[in-house]
C-alpha positions as CSV (number, residue, x, y, z in Angstrom):
1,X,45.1,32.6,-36.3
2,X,44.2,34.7,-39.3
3,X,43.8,38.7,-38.8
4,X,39.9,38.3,-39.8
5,X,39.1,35.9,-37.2
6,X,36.2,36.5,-34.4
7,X,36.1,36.6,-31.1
8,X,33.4,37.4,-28.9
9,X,31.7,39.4,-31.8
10,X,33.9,41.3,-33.1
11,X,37.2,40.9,-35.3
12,X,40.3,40.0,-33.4
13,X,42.6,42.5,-35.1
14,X,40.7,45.9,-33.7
15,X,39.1,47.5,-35.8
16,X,37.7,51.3,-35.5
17,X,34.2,52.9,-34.5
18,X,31.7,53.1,-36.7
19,X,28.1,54.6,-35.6
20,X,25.9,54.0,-38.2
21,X,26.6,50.0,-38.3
22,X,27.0,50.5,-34.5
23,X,23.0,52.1,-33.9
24,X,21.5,49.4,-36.2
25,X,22.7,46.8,-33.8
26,X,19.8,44.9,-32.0
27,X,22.0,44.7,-28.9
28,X,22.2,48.6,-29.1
29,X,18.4,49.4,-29.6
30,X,17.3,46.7,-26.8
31,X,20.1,48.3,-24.3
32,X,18.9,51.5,-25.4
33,X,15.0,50.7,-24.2
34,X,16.4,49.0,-21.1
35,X,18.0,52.5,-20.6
36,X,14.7,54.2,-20.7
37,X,12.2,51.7,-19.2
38,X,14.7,52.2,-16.3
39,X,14.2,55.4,-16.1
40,X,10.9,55.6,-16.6
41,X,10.2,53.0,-13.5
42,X,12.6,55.1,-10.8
43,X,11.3,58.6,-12.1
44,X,7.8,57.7,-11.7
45,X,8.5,56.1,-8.2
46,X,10.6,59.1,-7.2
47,X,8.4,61.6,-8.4
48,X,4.8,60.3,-7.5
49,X,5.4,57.4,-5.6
50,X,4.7,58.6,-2.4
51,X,1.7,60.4,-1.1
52,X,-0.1,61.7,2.5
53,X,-3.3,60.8,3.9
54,X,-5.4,63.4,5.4
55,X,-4.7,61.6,9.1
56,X,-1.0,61.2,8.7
57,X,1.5,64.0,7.6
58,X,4.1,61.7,6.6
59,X,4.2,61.0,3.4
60,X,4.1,56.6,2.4
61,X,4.8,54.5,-0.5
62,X,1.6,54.3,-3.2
63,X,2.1,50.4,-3.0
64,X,0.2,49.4,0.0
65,X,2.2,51.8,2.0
66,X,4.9,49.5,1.8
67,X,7.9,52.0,1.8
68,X,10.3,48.6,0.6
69,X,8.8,48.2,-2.2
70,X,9.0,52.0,-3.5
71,X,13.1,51.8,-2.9
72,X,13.4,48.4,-4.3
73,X,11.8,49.6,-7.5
74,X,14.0,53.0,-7.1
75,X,17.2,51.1,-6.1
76,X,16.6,48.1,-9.3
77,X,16.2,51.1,-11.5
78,X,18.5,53.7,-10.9
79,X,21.5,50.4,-10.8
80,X,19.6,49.0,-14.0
81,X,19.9,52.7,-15.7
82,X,23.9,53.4,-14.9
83,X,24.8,49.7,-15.9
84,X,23.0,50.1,-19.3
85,X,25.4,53.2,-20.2
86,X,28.0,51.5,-18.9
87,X,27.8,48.6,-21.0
88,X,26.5,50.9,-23.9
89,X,30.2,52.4,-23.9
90,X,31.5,48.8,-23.6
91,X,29.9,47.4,-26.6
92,X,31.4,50.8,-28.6
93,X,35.1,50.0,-27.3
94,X,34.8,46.3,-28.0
95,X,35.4,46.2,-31.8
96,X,38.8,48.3,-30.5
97,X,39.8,45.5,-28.5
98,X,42.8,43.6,-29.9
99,X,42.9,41.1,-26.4
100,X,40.6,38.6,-26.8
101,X,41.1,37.9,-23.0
102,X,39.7,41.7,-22.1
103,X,37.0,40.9,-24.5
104,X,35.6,37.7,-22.8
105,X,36.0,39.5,-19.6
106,X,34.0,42.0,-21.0
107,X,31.3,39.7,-22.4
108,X,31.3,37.6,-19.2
109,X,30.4,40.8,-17.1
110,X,27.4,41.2,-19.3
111,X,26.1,37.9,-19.2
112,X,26.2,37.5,-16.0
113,X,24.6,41.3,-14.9
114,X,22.1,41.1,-17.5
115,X,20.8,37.4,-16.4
116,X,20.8,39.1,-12.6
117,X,18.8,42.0,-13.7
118,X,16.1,39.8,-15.6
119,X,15.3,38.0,-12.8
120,X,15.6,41.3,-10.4
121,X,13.3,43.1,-12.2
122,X,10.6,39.9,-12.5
123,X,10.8,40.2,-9.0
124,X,10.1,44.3,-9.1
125,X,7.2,43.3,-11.5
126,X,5.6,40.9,-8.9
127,X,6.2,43.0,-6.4
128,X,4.7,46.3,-7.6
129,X,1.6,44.4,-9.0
130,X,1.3,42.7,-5.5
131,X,1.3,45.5,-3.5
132,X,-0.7,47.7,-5.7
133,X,-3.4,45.2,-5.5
134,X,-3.3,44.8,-2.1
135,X,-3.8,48.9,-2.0
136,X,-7.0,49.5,-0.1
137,X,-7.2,53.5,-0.2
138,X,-6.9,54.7,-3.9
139,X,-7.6,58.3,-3.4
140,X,-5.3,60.7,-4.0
141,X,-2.8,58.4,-5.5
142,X,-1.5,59.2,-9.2
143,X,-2.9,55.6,-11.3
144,X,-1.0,56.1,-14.2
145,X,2.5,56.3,-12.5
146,X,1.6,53.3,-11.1
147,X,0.7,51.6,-14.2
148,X,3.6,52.7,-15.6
149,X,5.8,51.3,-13.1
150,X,3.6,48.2,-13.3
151,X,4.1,48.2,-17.0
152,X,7.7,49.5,-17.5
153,X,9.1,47.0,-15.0
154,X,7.6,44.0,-17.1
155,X,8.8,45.2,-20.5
156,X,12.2,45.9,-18.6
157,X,12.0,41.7,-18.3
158,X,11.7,41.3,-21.7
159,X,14.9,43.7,-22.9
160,X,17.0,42.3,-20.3
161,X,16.5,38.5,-21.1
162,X,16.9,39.5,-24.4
163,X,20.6,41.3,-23.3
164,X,21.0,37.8,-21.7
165,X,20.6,35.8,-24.8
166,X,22.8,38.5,-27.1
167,X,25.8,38.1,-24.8
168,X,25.2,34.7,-24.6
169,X,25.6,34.7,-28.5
170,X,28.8,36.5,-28.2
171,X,30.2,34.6,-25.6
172,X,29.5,30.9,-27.5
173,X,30.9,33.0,-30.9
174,X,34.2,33.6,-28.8
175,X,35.0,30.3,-27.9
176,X,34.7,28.1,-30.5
177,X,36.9,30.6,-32.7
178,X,39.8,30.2,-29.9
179,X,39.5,26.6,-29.1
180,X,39.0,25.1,-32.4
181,X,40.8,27.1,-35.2
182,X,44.2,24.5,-34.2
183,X,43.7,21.3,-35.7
184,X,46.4,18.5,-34.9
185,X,47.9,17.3,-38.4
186,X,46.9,13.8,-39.9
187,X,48.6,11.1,-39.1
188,X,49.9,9.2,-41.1
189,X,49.7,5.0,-40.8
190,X,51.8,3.9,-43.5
191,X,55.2,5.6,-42.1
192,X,57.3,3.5,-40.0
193,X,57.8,6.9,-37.9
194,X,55.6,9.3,-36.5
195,X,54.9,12.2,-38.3
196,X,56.6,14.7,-36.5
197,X,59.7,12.5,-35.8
198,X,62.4,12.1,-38.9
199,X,64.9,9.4,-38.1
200,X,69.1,10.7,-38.1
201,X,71.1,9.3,-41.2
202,X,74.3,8.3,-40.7
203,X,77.5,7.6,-42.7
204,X,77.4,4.7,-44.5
205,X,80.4,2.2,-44.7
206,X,80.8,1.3,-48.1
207,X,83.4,-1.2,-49.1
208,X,86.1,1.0,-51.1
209,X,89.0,-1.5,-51.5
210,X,90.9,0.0,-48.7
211,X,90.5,-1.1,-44.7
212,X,89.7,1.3,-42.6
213,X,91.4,0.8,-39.4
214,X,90.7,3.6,-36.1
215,X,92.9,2.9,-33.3
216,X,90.5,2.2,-30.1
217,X,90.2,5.5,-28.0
218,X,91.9,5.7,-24.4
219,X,94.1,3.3,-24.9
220,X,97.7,3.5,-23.3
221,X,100.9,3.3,-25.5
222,X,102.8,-0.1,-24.3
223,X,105.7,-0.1,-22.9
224,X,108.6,-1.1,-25.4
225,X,111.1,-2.8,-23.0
226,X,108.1,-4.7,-22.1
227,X,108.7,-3.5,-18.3
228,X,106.6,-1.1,-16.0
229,X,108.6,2.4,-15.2
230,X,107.0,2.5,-12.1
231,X,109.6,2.6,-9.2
232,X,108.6,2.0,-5.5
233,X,109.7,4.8,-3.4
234,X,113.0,4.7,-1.2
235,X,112.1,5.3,2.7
């Protein structure tokens, strides 16, 4: 395989860091919003998702007072907002990477979180928006965090499908360029032997006026008085 070759996005011989080409990525600016709407969706929960009523001193979840939803939306983003630095740092270090075999590791872990998180966070979407309009006391409650929980946690669908897809990308990119860069050699029909295979010469006997006489191997020198010296033994 030729030093130039890719693999899973990136050349196959390593090659170093560079920031500008790395912040003009679109797989950097979409992880880069997927890092914010997550934190916009578990700082709004966390700060001004929960509230009192005048008859109750404990304080409940905004949506419907459903306490599961407010920690579902927290839990989805606070996981969402550590995995998008993590894999922020892992597309950095992955032109580094001279293994292809870390690389589709790599690659494979992204697919398959950011596929999980797209449908995770449809499901904090429907939830939210469920609850909220199932909310029968309004008073008191902030709206615009809950709008902007509403709202963050369906644009958060949108940059993590799009993650899906741009992994997806990288992992199709990555196999092709191990699988199908080795190409078995024509063969050829008009040779008596295979391609691979050369037939053995051997010496040839040419007639040079002379016979050429080899005495038969293993063969036991006769005996010249034309009798056996084998004697029996005397008892």
């Amino acid at each position: 395989m030729e030093s130039n070759s890719v693999a899973y996005g990136a050349s196959l011989a390593g090659a170093g860091f560079d920031p500008i080409k790395f912040i003009k990525q679109p797989q950097t600016i979409i992880r880069i919003l997927s890092w914010v709407f997550a934190i916009v969706v578990f700082a709004s929960i966390t700060a001004e998702g929960y509230v009192n009523s005048s008859s109750e001193g404990q304080v409940k979840c905004v949506f419907n007072r459903n306490d599961g939803a407010c920690h579902y939306g927290v839990g989805i983003g606070v996981i969402a907002f550590l995995a998008s630095f993590a894999f922020l740092l892992a597309d950095a270090f992955l032109p580094s990477m001279s293994n292809a075999q870390e690389r589709k590791y790599v690659v494979m872990a992204d697919l398959g979180f950011s596929g999980a998180w797209t449908f995770l966070w449809f499901v904090c979407f429907c939830l939210m928006a469920d609850q909220w309009s199932k909310t029968q006391d309004t008073s008191g409650i902030p709206t615009d965090a809950v709008h902007a929980v509403i709202a963050f946690s369906f644009f958060s669908i949108g940059s993590w499908g799009a993650l899906t897809y741009f992994a997806l990308v990288r992992f199709r990119q990555g196999v092709p360029d191990v699988t199908q860069n080795y190409a078995d050699p024509p063969v050829d029909n008009t040779s008596p032997y295979p391609t691979t295979y050369t037939p053995p010469t051997y010496p040839s006997f040419q007639n040079t006026g002379q016979d050429i006489y080899q005495q038969p191997p293993f063969v036991p020198n006769p005996d010249p008085s034309g009798q056996s010296s084998y004697q029996p033994p005397v008892y």
